[in-house]
MARLUM-496226 format. One line per 5 residues: number of its first residue (from 1); their letters; for each residue x, y, z of N, C-alpha, C. Coordinates in pm, whole numbers. Example, Ala and Ser with C-alpha at 12.3 -4.5 7.8 and 13.67 -1.06 7.14 Angstrom:
1 = AS = 1319 -569 780 1230 -450 780 1320 -330 780  1285 -225 708 1367 -106 714 1290 3 787
END
This chain:
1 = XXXXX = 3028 -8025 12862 3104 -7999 12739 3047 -7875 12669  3088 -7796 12662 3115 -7657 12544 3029 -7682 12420  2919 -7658 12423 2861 -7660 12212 2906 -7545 12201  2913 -7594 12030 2949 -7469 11950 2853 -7284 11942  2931 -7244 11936 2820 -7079 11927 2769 -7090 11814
6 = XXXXX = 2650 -7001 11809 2550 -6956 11747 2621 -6827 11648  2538 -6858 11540 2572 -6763 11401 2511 -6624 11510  2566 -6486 11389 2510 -6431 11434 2331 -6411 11393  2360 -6483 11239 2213 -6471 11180 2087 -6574 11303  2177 -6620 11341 2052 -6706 11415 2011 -6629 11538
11 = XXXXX = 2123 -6572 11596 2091 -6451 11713 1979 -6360 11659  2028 -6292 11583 1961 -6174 11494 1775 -6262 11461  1768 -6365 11431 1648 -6445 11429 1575 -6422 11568  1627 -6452 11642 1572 -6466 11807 1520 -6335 11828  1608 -6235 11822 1538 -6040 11854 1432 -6044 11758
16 = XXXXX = 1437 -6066 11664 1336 -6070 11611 1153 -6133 11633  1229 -6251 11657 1167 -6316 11721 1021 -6309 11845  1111 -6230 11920 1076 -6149 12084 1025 -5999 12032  1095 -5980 11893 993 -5819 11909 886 -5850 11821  862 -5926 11823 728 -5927 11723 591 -6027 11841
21 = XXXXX = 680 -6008 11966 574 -6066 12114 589 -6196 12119  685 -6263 12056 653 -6428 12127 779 -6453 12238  715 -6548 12349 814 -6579 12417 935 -6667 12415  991 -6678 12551 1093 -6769 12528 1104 -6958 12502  952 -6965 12560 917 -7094 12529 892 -7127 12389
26 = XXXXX = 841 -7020 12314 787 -7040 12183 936 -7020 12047  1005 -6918 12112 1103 -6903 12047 1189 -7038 12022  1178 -7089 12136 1274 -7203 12138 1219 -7308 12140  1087 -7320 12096 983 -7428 11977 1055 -7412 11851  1070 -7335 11819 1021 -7280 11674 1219 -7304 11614
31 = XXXXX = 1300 -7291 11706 1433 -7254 11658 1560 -7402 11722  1456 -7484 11736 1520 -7620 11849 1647 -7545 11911  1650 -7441 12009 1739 -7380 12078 1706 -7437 12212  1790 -7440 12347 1761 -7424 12466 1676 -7272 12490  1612 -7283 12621 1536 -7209 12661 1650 -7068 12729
36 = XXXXX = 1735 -7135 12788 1871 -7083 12849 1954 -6978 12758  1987 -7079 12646 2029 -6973 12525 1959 -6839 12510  1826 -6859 12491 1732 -6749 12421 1748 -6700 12487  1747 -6676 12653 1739 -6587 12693 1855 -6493 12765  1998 -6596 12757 2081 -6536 12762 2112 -6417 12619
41 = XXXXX = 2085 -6438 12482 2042 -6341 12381 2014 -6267 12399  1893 -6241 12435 1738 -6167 12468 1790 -6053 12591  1881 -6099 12685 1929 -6015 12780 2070 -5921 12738  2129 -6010 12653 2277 -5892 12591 2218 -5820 12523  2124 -5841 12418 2052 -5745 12357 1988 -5651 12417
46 = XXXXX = 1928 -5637 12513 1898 -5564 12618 1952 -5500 12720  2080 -5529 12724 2189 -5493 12784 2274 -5384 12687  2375 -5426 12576 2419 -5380 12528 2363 -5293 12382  2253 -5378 12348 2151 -5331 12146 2252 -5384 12079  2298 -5523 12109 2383 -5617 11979 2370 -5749 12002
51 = XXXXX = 2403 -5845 11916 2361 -5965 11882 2518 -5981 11910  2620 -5922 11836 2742 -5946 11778 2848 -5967 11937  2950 -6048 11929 3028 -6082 12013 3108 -5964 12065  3067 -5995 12222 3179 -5830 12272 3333 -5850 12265  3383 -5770 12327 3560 -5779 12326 3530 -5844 12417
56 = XXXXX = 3656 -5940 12470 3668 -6029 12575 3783 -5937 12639  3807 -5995 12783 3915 -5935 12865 4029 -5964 12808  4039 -6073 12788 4170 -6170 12734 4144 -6328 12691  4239 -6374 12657 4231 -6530 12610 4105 -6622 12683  4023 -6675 12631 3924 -6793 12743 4037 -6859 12788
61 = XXXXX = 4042 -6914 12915 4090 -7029 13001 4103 -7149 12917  4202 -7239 12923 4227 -7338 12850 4193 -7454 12898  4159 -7473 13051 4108 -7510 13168 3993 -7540 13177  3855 -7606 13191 3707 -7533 13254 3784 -7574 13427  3659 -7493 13470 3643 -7485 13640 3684 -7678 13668
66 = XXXXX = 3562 -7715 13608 3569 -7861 13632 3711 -7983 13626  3787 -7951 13489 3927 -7992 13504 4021 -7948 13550  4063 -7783 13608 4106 -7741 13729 4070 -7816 13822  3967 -7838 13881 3961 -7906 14001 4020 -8037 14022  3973 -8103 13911 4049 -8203 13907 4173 -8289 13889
71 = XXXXX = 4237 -8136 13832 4403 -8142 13833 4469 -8111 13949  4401 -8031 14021 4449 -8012 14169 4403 -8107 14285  4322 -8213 14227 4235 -8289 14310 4361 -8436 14294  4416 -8463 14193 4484 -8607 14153 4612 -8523 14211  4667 -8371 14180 4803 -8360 14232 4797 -8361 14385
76 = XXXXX = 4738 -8290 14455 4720 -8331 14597 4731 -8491 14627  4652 -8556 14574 4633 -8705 14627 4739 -8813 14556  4863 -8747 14493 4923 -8822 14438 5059 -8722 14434  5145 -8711 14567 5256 -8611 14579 5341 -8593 14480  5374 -8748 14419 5499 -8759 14341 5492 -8803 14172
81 = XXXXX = 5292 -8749 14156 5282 -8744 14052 5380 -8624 13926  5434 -8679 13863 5478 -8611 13719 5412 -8496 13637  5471 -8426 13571 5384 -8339 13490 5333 -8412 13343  5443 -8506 13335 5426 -8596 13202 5262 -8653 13242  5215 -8753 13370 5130 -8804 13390 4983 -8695 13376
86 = XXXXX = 5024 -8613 13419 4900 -8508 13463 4851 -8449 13349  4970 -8439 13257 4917 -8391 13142 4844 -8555 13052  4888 -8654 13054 4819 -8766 13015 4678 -8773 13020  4681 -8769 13222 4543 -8786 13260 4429 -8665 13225  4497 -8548 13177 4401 -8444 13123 4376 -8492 12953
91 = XXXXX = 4450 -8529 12897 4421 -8550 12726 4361 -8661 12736  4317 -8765 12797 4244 -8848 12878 4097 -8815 12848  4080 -8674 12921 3974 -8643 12952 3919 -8526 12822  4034 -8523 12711 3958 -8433 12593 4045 -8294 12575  4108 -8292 12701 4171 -8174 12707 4342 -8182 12706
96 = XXXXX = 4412 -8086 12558 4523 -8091 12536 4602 -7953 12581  4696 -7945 12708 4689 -7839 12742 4891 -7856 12816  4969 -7740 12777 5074 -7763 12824 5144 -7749 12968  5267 -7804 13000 5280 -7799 13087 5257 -7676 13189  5316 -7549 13102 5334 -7480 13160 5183 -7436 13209
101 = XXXXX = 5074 -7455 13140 4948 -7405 13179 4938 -7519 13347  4980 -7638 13331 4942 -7738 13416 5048 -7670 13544  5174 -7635 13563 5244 -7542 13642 5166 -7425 13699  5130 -7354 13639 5008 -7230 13663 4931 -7245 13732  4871 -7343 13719 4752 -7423 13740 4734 -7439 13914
106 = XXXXX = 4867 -7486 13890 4897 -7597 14033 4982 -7460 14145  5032 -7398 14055 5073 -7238 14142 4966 -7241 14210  4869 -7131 14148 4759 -7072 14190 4724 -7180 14310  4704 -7282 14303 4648 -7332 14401 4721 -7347 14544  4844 -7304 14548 4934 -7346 14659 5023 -7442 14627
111 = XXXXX = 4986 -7537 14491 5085 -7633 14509 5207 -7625 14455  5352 -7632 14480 5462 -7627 14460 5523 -7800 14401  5642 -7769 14281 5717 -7905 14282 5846 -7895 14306  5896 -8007 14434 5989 -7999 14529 6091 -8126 14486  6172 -8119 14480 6264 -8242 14429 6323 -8249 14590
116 = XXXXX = 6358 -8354 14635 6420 -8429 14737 6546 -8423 14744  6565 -8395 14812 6762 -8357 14873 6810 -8448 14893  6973 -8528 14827 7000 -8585 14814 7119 -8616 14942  7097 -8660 15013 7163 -8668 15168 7290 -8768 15153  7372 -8721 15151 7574 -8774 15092 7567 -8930 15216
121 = XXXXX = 7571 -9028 15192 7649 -9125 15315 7748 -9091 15413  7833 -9011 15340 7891 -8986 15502 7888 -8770 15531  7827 -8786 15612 7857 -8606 15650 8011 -8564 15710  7981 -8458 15697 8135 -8379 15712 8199 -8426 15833  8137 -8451 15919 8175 -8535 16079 8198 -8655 16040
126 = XXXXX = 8165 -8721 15932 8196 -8880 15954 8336 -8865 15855  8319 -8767 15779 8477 -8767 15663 8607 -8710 15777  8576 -8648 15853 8639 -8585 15940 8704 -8658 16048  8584 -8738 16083 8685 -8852 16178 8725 -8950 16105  8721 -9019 15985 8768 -9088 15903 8899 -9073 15836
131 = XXXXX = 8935 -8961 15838 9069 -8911 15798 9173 -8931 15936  9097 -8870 16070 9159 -8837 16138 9223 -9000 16211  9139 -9067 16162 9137 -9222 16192 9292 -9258 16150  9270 -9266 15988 9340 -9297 15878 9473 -9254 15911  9526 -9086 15928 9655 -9029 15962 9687 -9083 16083
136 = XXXXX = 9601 -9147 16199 9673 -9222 16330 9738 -9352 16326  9668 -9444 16223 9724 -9557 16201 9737 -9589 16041  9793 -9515 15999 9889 -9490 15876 9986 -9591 15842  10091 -9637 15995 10229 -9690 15982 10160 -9804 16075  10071 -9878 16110 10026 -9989 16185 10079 -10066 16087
141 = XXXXX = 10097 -10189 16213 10158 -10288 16141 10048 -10355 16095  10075 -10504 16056 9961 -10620 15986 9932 -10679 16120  10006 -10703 16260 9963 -10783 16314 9852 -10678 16398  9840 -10605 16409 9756 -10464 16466 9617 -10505 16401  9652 -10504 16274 9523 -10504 16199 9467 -10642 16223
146 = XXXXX = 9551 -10756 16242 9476 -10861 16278 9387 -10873 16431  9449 -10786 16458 9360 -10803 16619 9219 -10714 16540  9220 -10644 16488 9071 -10547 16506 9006 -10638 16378  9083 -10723 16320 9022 -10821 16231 8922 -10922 16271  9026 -10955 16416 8963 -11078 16512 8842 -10997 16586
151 = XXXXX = 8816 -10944 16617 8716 -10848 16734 8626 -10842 16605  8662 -10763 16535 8502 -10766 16448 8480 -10893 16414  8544 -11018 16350 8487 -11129 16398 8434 -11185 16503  8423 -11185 16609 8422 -11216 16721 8316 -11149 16769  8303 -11061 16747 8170 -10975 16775 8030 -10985 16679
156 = XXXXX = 8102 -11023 16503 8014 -11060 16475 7917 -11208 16463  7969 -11318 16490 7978 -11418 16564 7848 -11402 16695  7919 -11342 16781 7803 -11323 16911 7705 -11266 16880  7671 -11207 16777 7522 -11108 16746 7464 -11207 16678  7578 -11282 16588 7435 -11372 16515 7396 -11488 16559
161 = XXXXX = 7469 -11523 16747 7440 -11623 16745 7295 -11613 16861  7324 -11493 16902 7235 -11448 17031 7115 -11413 16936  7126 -11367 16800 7011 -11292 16744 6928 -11388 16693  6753 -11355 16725 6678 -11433 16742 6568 -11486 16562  6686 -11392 16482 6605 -11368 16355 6647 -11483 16251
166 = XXXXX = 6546 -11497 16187 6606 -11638 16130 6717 -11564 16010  6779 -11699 16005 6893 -11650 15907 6865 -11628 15789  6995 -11516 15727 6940 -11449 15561 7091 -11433 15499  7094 -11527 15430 7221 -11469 15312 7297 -11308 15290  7140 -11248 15245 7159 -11135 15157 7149 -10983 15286
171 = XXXXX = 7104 -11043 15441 7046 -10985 15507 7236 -10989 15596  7281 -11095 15631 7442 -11127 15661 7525 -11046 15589  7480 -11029 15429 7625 -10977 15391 7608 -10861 15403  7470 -10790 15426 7436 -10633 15480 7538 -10605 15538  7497 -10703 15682 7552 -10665 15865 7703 -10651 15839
176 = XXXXX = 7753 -10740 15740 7923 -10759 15745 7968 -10627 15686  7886 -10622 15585 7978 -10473 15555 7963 -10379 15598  7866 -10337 15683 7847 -10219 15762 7928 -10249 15878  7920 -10343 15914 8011 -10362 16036 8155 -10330 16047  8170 -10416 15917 8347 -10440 15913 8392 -10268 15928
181 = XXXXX = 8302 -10175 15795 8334 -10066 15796 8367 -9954 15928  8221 -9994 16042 8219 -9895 16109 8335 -9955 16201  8382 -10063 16234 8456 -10113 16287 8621 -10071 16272  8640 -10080 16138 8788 -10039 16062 8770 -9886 16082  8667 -9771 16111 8733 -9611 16073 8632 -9575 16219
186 = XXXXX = 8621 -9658 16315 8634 -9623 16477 8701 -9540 16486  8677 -9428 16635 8784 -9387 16659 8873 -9447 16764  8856 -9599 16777 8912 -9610 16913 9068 -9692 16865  9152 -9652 16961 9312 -9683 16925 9312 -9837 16970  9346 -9883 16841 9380 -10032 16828 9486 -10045 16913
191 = XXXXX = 9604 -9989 16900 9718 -10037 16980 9737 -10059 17075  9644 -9990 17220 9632 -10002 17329 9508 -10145 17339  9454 -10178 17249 9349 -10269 17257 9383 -10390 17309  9304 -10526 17355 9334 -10663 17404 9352 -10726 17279  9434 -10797 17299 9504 -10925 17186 9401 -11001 17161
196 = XXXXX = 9376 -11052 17061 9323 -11193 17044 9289 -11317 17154  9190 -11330 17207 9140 -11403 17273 9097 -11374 17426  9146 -11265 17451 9118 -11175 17570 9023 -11107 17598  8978 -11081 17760 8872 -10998 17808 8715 -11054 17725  8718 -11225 17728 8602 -11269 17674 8545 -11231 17545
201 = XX = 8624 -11209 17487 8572 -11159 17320 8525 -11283 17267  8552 -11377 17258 8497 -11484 17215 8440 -11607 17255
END
């Protein structure tokens, strides 16, 4: 965690300090400073001949190193985490920081957010033969339709009686409606088909 900076009068104490020959151990007896501090001081002053704060490049990071990592550490290991969450789990940790910084963030690192393609039930091939279905038996009669009525009965019948899975209400009314469906927009021509009770259907 970040402590607060130092006055400049307390800087200005420290040069002083060191030019009058005492060291960094003693300085930082005398001033309950870290040893680290003083001598990061002791070296800008020696570097630049000021106590006083330089220009910065630009804005400090809103980020440390440490919660970067760890924002890229939970988005990796959690694909379909949210920005709502991520920003949670950072104010969590002390740090209030917006999305768009948390976007940035997750740029830089490679990571991208991808929304999932929403894949239609039937593709252009299944609307395509479904029509083409529809305009062939348009003018069928009712008793037509009862034969392909009977066969998908009849067929469904033999699957559930051969099938070895125990029985399910909710798992039956699946099979029926997928069935009935793929059954009714076939492409195969009912009219030429076997009647009711023929060629072992049942």
């Amino acid at each position: 965690m970040k402590t607060k900076e130092l006055s400049k009068q307390v800087r200005d104490k420290v040069v002083e300090k060191y030019k009058s020959g005492l060291g960094y151990k003693k300085i930082s007896k005398s001033l309950m400073i870290p040893q680290s501090t003083i001598k990061s001081i002791i070296i800008k002053w020696k570097e630049h001949g000021t106590t006083t704060n330089l220009p910065r490049e630009g804005r400090p990071p809103k980020l440390s190193a440490r919660s970067r990592r760890a924002l890229i550490r939970e988005a990796a290991q959690r694909p379909k985490v949210t920005l709502k969450e991520l920003q949670s789990s950072q104010a969590e940790t002390g740090v209030s920081v917006h999305m768009t910084t948390i976007i940035r963030t997750l740029h830089r690192a490679g990571l991208y957010g991808r929304v999932a393609r929403k894949k239609p039930l039937l593709t252009g091939k299944n609307r395509k033969a479904r029509f083409e279905f529809a305009k062939r038996h348009v003018g069928d009669s009712q008793t037509v339709w009862r034969k392909v009525l009977w066969k998908t009965l009849c067929l469904a019948q033999t699957q559930h009686i051969s099938s070895p899975q125990e029985h399910h209400p909710h798992s039956e009314t699946w099979w029926w409606k997928h069935h009935a469906v793929g059954m009714f927009f076939s492409s195969r021509d009912w009219k030429t088909g076997p009647s009711r009770g023929e060629d072992g259907w049942c």
